[in-house]
PDB file of N, CA, C and O in Angstrom, chain B, residues numbered from 101:
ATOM      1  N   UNK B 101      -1.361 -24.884  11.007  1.00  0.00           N
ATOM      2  CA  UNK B 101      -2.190 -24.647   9.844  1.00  0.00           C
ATOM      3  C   UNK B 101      -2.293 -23.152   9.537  1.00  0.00           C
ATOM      4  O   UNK B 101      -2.204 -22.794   8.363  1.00  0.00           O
ATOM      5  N   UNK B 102      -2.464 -22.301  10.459  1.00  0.00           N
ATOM      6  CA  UNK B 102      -2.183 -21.218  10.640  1.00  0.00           C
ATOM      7  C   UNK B 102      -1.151 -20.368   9.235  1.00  0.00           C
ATOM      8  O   UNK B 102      -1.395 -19.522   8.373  1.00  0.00           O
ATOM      9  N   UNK B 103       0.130 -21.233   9.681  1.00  0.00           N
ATOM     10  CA  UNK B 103       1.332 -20.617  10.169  1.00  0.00           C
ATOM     11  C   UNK B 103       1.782 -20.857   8.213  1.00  0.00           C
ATOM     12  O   UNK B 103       2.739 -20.279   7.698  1.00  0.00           O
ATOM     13  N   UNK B 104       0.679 -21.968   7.314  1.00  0.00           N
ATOM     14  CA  UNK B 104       0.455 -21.962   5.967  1.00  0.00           C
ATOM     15  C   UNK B 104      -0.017 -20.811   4.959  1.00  0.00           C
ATOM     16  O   UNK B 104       0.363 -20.301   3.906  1.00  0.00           O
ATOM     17  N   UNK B 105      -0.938 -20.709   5.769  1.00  0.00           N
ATOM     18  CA  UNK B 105      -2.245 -19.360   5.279  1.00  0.00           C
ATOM     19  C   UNK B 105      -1.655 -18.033   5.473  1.00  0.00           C
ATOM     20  O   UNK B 105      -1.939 -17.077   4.750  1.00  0.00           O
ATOM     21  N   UNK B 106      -0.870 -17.982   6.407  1.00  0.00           N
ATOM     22  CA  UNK B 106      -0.321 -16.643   6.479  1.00  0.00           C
ATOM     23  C   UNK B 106       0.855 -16.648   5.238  1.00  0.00           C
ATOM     24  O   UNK B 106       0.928 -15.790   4.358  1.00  0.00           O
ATOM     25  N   UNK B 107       1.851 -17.953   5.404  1.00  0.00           N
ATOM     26  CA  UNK B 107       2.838 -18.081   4.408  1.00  0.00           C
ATOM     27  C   UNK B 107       1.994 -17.662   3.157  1.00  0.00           C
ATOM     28  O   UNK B 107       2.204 -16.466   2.956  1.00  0.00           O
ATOM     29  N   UNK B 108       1.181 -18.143   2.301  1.00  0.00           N
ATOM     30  CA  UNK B 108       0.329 -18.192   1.228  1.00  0.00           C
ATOM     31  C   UNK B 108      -0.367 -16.334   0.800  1.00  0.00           C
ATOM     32  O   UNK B 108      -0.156 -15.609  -0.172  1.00  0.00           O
ATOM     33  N   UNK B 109      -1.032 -16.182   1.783  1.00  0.00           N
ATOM     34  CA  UNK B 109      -1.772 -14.680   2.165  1.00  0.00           C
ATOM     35  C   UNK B 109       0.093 -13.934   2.003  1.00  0.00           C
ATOM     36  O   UNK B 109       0.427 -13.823   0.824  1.00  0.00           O
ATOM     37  N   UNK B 110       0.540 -13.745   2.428  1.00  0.00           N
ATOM     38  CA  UNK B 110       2.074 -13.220   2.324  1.00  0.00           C
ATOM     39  C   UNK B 110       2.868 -13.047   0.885  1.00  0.00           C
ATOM     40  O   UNK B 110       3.470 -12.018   0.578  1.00  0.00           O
ATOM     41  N   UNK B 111       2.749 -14.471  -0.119  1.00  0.00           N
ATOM     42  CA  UNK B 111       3.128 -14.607  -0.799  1.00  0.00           C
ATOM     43  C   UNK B 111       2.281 -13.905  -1.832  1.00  0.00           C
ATOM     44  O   UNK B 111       2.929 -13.239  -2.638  1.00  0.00           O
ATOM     45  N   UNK B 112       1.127 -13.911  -1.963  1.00  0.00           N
ATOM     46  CA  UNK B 112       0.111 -13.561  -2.646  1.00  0.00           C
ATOM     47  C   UNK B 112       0.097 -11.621  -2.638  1.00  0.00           C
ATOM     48  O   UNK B 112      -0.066 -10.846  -3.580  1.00  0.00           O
ATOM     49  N   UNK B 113       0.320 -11.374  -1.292  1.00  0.00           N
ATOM     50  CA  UNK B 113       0.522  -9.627  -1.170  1.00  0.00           C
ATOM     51  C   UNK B 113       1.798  -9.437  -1.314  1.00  0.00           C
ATOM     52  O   UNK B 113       2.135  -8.302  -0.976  1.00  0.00           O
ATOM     53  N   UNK B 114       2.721 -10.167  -1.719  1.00  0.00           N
ATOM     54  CA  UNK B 114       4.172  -9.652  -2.144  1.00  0.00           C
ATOM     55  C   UNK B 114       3.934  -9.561  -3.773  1.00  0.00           C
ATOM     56  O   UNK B 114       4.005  -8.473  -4.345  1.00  0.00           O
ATOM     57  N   UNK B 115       3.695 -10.576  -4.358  1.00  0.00           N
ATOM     58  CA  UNK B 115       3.064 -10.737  -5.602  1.00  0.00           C
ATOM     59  C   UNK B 115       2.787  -9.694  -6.303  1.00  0.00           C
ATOM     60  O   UNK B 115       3.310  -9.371  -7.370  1.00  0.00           O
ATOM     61  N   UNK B 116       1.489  -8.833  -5.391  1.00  0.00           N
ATOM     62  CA  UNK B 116       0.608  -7.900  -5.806  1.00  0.00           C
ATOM     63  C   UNK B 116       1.564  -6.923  -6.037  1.00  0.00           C
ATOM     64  O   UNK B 116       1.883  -6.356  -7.082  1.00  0.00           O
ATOM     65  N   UNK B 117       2.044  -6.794  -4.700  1.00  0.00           N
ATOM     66  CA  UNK B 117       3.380  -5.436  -4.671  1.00  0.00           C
ATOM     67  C   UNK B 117       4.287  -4.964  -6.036  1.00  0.00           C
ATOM     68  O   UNK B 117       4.654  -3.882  -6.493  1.00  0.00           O
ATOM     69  N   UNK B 118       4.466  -6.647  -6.494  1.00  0.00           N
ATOM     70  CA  UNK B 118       5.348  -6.853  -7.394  1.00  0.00           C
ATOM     71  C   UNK B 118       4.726  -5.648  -8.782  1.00  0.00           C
ATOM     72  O   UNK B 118       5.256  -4.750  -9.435  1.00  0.00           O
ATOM     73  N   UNK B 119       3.182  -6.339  -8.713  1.00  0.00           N
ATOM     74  CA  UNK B 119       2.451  -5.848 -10.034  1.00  0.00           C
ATOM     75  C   UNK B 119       2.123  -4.601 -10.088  1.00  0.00           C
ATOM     76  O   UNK B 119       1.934  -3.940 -11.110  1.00  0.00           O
ATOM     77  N   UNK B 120       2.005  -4.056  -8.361  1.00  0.00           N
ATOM     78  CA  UNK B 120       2.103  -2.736  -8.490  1.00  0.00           C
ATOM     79  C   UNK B 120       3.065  -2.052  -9.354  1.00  0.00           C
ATOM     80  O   UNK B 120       2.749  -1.381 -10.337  1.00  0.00           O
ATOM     81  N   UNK B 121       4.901  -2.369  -8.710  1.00  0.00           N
ATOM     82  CA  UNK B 121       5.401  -1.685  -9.030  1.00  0.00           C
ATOM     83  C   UNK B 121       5.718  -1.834 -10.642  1.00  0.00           C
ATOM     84  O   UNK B 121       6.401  -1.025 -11.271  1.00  0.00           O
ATOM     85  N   UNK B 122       5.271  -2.691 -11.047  1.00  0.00           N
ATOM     86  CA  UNK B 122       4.767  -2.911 -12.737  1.00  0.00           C
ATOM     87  C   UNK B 122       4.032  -1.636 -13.655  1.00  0.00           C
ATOM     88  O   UNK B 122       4.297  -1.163 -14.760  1.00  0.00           O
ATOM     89  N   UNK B 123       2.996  -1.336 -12.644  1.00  0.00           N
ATOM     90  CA  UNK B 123       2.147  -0.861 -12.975  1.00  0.00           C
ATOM     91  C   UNK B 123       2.382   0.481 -13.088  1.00  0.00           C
ATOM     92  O   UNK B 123       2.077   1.187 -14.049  1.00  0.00           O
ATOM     93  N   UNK B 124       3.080   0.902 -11.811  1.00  0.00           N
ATOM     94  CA  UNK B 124       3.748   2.528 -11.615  1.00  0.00           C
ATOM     95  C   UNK B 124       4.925   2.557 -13.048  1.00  0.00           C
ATOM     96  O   UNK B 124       4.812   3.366 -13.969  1.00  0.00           O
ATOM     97  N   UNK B 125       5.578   1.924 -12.998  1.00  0.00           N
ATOM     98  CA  UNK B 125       6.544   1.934 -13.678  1.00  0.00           C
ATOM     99  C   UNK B 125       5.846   2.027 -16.043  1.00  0.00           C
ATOM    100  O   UNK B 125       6.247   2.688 -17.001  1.00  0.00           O
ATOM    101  N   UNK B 126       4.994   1.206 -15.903  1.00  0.00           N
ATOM    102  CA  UNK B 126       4.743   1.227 -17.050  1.00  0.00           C
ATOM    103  C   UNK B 126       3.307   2.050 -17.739  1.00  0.00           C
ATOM    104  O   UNK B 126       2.935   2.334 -18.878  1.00  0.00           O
ATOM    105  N   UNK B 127       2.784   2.228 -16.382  1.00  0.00           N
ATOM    106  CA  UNK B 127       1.320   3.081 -16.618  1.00  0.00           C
ATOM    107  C   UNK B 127       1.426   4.145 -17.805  1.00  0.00           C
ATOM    108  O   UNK B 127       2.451   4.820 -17.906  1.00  0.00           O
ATOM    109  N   UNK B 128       0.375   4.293 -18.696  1.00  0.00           N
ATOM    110  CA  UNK B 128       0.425   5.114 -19.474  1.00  0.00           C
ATOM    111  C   UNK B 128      -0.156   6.540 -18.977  1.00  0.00           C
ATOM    112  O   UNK B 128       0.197   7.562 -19.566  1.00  0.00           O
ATOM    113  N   UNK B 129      -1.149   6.601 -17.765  1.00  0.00           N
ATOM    114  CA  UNK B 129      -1.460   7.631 -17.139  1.00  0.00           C
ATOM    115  C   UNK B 129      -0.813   7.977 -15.999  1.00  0.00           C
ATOM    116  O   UNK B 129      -0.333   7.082 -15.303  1.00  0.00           O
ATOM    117  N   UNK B 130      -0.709   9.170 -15.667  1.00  0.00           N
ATOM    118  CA  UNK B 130       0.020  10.147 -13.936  1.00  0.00           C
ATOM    119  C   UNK B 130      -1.567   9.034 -13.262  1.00  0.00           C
ATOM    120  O   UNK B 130      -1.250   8.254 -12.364  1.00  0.00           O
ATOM    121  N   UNK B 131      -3.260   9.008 -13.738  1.00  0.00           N
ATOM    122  CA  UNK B 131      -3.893   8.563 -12.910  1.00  0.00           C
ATOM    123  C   UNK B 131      -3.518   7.255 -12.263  1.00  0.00           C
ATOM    124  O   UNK B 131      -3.447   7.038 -11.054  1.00  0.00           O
ATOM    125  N   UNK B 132      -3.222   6.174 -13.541  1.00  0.00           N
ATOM    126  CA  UNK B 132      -2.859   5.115 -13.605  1.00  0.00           C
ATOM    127  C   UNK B 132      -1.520   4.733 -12.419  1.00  0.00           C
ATOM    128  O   UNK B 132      -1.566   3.692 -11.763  1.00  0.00           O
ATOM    129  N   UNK B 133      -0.646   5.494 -12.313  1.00  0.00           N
ATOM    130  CA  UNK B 133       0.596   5.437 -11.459  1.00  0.00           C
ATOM    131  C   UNK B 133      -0.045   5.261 -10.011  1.00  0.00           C
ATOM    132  O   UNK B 133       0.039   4.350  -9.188  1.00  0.00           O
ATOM    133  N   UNK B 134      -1.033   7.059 -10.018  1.00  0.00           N
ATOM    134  CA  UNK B 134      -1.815   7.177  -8.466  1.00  0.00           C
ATOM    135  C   UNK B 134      -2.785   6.445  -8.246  1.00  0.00           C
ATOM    136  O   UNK B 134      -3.652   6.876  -7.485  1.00  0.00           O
ATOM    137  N   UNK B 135      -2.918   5.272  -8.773  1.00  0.00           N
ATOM    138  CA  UNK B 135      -3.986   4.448  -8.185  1.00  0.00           C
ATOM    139  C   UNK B 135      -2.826   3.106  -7.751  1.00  0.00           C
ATOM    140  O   UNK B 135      -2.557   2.628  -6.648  1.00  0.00           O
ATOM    141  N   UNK B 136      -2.452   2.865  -8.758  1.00  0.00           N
ATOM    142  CA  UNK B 136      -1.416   2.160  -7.951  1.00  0.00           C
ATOM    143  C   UNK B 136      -0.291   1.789  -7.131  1.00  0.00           C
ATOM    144  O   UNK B 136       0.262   0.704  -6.955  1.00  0.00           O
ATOM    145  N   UNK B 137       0.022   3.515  -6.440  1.00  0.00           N
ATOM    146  CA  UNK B 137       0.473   3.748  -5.300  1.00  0.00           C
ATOM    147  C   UNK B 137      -0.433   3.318  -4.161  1.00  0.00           C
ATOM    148  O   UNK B 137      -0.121   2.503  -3.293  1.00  0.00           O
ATOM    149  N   UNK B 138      -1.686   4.011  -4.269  1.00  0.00           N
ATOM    150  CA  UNK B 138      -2.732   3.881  -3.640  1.00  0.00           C
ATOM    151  C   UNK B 138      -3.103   2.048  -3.179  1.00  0.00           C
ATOM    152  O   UNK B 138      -3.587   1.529  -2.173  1.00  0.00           O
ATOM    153  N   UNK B 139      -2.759   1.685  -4.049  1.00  0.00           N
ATOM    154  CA  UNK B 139      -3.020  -0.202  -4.274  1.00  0.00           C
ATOM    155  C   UNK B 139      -1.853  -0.580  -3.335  1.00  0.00           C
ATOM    156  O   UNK B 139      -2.059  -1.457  -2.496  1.00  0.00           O
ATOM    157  N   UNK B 140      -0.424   0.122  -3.425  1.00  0.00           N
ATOM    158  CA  UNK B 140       0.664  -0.440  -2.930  1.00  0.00           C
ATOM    159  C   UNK B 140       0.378  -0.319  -1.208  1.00  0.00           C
ATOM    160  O   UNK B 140       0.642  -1.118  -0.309  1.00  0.00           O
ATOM    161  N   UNK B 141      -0.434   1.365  -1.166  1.00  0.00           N
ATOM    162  CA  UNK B 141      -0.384   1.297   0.359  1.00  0.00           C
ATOM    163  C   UNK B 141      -0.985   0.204   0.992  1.00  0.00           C
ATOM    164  O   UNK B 141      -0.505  -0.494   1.885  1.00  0.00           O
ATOM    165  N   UNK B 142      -2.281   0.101   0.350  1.00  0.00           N
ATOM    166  CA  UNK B 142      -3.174  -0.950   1.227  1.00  0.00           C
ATOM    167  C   UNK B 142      -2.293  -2.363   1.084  1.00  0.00           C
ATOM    168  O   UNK B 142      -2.423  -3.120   2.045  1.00  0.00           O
ATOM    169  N   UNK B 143      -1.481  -2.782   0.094  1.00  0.00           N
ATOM    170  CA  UNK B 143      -0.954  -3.775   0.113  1.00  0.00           C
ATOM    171  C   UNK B 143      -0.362  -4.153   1.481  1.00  0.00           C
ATOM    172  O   UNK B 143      -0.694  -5.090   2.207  1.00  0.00           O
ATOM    173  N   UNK B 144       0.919  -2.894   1.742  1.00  0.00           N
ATOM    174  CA  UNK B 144       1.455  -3.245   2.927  1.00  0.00           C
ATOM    175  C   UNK B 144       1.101  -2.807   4.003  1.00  0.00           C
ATOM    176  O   UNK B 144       1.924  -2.658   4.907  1.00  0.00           O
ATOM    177  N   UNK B 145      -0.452  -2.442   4.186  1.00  0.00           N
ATOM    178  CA  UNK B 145      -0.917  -2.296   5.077  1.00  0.00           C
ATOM    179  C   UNK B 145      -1.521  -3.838   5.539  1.00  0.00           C
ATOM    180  O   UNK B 145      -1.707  -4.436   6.598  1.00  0.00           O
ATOM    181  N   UNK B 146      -1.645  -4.014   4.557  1.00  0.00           N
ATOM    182  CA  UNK B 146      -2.039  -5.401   4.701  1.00  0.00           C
ATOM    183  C   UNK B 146      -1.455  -6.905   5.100  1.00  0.00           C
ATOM    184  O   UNK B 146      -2.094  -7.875   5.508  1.00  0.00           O
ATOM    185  N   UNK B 147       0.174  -6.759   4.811  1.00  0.00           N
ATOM    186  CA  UNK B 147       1.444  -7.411   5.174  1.00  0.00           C
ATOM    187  C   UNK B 147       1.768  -7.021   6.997  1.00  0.00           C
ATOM    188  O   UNK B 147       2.035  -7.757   7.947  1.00  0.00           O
ATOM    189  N   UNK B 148       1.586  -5.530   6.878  1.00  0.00           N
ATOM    190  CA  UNK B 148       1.772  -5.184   7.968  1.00  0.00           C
ATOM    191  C   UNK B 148       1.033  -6.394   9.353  1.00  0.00           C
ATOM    192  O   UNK B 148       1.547  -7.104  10.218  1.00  0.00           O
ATOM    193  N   UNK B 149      -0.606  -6.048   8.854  1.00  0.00           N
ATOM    194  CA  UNK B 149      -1.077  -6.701   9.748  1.00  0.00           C
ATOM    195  C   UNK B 149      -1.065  -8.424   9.550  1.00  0.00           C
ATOM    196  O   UNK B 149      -1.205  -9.231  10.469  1.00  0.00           O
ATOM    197  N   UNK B 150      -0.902  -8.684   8.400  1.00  0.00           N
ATOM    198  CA  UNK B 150      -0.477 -10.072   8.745  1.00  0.00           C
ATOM    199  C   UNK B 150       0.613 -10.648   9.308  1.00  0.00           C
ATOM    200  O   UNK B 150       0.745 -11.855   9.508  1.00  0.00           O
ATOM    201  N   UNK B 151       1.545  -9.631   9.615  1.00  0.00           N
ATOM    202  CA  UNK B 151       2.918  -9.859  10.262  1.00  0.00           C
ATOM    203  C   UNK B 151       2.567  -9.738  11.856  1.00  0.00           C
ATOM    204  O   UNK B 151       2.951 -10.531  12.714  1.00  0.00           O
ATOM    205  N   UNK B 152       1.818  -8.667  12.056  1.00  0.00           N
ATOM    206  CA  UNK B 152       1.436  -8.719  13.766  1.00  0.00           C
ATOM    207  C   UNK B 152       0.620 -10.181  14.110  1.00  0.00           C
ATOM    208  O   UNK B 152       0.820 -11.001  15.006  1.00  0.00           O
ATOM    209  N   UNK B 153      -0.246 -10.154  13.162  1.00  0.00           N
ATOM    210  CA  UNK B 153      -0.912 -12.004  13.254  1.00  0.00           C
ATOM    211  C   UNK B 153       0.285 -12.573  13.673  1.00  0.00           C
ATOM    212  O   UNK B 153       0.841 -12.481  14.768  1.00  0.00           O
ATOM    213  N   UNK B 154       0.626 -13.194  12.629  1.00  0.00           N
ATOM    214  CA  UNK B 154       2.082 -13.817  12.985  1.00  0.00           C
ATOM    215  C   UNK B 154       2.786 -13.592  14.212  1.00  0.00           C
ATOM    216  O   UNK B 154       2.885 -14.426  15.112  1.00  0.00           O
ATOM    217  N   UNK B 155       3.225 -12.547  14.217  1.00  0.00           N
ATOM    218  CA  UNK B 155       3.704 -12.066  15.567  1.00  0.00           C
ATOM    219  C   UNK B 155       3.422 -12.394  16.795  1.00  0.00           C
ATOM    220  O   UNK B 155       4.178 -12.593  17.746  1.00  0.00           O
ATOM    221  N   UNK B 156       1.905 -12.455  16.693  1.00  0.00           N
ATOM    222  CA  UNK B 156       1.355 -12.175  17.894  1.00  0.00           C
ATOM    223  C   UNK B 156       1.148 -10.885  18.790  1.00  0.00           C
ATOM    224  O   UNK B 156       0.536 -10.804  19.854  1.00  0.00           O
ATOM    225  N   UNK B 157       1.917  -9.750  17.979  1.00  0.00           N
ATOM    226  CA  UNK B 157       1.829  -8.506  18.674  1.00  0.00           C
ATOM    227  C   UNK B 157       0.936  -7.497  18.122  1.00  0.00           C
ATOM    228  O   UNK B 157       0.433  -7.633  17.007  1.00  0.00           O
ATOM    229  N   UNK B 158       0.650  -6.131  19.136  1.00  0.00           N
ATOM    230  CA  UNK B 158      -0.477  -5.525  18.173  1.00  0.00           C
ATOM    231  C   UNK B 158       0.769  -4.087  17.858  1.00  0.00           C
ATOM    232  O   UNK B 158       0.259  -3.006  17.564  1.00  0.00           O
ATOM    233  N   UNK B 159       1.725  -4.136  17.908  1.00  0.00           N
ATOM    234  CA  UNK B 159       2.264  -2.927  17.370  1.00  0.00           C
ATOM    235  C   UNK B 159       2.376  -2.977  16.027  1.00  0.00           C
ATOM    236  O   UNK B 159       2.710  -1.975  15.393  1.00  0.00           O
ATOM    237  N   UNK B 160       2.083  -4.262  15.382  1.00  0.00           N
ATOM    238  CA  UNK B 160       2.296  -3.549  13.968  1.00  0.00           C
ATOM    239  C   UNK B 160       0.519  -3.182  13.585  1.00  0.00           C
ATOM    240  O   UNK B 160       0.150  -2.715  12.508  1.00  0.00           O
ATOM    241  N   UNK B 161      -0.160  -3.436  14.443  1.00  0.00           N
ATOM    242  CA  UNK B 161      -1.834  -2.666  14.121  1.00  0.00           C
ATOM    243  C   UNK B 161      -1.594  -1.183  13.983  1.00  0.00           C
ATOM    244  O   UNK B 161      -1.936  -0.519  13.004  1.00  0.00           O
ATOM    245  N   UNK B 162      -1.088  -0.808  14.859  1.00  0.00           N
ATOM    246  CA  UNK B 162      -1.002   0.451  15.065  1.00  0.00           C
ATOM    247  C   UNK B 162       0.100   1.370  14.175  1.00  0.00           C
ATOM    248  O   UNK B 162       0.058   2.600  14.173  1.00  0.00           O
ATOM    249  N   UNK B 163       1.188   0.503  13.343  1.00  0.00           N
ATOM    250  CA  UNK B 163       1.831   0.776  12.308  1.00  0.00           C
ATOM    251  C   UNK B 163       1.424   0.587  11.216  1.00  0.00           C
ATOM    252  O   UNK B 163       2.018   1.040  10.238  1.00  0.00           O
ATOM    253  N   UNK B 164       0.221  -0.187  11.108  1.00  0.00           N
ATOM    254  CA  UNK B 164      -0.707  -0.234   9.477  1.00  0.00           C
ATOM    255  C   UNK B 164      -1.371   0.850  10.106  1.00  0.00           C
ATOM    256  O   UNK B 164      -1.322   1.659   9.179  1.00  0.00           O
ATOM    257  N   UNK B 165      -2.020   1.501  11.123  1.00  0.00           N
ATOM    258  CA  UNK B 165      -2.795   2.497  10.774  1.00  0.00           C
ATOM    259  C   UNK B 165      -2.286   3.961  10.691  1.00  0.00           C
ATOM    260  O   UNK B 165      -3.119   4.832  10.440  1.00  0.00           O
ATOM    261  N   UNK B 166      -0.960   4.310  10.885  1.00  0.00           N
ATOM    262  CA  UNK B 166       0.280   5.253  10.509  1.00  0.00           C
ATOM    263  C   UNK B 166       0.077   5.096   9.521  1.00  0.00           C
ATOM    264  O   UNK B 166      -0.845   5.805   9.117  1.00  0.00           O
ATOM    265  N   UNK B 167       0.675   4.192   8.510  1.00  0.00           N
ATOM    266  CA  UNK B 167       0.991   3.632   6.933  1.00  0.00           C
ATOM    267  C   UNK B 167      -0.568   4.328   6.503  1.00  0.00           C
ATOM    268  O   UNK B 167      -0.526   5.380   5.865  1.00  0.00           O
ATOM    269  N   UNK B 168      -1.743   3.823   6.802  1.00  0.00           N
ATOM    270  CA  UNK B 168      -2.732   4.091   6.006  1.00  0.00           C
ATOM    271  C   UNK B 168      -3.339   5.846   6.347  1.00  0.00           C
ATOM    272  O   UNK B 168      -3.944   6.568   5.555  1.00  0.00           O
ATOM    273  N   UNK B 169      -3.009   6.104   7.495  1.00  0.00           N
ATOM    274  CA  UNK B 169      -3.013   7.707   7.285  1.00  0.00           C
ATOM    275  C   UNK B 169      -1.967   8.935   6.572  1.00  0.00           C
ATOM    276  O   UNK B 169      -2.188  10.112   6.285  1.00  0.00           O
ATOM    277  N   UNK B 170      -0.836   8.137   6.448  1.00  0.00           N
ATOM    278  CA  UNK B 170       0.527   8.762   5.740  1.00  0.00           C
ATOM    279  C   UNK B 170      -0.028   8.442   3.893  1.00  0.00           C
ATOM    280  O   UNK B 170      -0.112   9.290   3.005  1.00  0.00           O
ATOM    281  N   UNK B 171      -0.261   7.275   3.817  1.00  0.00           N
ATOM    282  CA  UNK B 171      -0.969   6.809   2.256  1.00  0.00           C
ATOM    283  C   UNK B 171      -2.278   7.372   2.008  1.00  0.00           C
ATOM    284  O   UNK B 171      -2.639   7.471   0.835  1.00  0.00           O
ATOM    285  N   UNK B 172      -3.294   7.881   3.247  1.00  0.00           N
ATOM    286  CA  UNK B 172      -4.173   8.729   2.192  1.00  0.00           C
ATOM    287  C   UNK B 172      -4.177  10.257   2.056  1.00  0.00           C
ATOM    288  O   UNK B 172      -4.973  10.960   1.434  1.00  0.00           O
ATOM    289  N   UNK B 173      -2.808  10.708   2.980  1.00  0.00           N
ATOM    290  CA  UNK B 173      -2.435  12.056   2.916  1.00  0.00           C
ATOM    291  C   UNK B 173      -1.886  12.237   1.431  1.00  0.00           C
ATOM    292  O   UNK B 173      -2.227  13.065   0.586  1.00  0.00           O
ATOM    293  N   UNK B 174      -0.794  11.071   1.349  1.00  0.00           N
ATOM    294  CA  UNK B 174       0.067  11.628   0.131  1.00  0.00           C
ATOM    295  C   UNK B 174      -0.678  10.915  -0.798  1.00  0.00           C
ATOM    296  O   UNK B 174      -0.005  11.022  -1.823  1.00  0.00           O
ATOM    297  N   UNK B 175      -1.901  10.090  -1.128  1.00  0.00           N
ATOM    298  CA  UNK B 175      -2.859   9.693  -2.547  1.00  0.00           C
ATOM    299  C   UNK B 175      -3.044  11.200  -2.481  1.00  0.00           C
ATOM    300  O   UNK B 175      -2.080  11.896  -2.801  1.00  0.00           O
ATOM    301  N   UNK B 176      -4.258  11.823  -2.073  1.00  0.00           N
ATOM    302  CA  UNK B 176      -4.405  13.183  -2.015  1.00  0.00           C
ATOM    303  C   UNK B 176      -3.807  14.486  -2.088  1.00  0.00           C
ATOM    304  O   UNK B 176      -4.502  15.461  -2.375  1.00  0.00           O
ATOM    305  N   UNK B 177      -2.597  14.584  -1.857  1.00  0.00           N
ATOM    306  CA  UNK B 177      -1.797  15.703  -2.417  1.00  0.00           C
ATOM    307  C   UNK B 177      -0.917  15.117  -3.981  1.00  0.00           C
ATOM    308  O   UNK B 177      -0.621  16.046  -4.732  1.00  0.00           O
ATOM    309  N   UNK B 178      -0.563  13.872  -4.408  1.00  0.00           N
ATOM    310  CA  UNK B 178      -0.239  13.243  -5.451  1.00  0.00           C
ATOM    311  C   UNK B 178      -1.293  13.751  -6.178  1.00  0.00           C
ATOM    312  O   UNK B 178      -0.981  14.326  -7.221  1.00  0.00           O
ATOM    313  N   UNK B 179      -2.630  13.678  -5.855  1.00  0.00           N
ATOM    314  CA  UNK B 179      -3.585  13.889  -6.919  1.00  0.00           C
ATOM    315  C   UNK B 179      -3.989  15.341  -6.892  1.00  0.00           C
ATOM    316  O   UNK B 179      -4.640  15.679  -7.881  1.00  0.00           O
ATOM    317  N   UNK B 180      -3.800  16.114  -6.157  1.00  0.00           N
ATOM    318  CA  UNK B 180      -3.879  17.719  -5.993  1.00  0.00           C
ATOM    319  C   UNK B 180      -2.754  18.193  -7.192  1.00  0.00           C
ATOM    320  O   UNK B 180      -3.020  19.113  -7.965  1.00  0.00           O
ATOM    321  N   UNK B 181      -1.704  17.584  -7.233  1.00  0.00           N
ATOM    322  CA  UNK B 181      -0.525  17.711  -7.507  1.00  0.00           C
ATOM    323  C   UNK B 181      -0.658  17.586  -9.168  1.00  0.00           C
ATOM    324  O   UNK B 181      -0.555  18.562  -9.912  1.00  0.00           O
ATOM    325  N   UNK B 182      -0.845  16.555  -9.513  1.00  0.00           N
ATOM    326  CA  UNK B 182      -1.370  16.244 -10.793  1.00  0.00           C
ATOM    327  C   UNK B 182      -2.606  17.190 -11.461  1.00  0.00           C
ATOM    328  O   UNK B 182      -2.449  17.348 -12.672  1.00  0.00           O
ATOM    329  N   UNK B 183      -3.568  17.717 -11.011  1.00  0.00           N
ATOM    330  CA  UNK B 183      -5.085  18.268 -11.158  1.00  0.00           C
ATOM    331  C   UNK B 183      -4.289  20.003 -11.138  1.00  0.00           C
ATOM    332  O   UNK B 183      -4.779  20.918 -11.800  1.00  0.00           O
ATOM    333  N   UNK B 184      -3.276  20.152 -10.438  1.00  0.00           N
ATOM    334  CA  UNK B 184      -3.347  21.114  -9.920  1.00  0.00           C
ATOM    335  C   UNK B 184      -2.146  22.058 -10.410  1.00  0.00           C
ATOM    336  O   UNK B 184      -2.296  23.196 -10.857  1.00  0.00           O
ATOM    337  N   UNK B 185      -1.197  21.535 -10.284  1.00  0.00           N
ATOM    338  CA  UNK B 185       0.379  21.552 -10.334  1.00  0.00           C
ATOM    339  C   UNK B 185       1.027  21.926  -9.116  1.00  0.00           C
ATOM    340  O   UNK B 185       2.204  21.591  -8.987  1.00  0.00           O
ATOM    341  N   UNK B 186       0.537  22.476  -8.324  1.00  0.00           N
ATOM    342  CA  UNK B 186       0.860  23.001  -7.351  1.00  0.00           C
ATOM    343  C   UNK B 186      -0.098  21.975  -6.023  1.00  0.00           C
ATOM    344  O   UNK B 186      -1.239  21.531  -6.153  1.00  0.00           O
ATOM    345  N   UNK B 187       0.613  21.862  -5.086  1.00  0.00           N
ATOM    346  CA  UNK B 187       0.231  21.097  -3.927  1.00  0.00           C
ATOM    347  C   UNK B 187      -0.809  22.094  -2.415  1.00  0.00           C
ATOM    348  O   UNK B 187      -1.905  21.903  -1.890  1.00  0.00           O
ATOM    349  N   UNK B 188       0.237  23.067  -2.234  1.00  0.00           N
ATOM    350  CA  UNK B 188      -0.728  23.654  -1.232  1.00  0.00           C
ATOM    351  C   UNK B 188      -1.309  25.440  -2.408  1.00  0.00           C
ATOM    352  O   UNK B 188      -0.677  25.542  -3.460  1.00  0.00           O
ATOM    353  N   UNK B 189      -1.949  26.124  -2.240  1.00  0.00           N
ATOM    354  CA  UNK B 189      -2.703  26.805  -2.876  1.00  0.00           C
ATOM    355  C   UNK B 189      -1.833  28.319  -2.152  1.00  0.00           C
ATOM    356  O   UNK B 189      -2.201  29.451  -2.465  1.00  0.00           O
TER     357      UNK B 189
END
């Protein structure tokens, strides 16, 4: 029963991914793009850990929490970047 919900939860965050890259691609704002990068990380942060479920292992825990410190470094210089033009000062 499990092994449904994850199929489903899976299908549903591939989905999203999909609309992300919809979204980057057609956004009328630079904000609009960086939020939905931002959307994409947590997405597959979120795949990530439903794959260790699955798995049964915890290394991909510890690879969603890489992914989500690498994704709020670069939301934050993306948006320095944009505000700013320049990244480091």
């Amino acid at each position: 029963m499990i092994e449904y919900a994850l199929y489903f939860t899976a299908g549903c965050y591939g989905i999203a991914l999909l609309l992300d890259l919809w979204r980057i691609g057609v956004g009328p704002d630079p904000a609009d793009r960086i939020l939905a990068l931002d959307t994409m990380v947590i997405n597959v942060i979120a795949l990530l850990v439903l794959y260790g479920v699955w798995r049964g292992t915890a290394i991909y825990f510890e690879a969603a929490m890489l992914v989500a410190m690498v994704g709020f470094v670069s939301t934050v210089a993306y948006c320095r970047f944009v505000l700013r033009g320049d990244i480091i000062e």
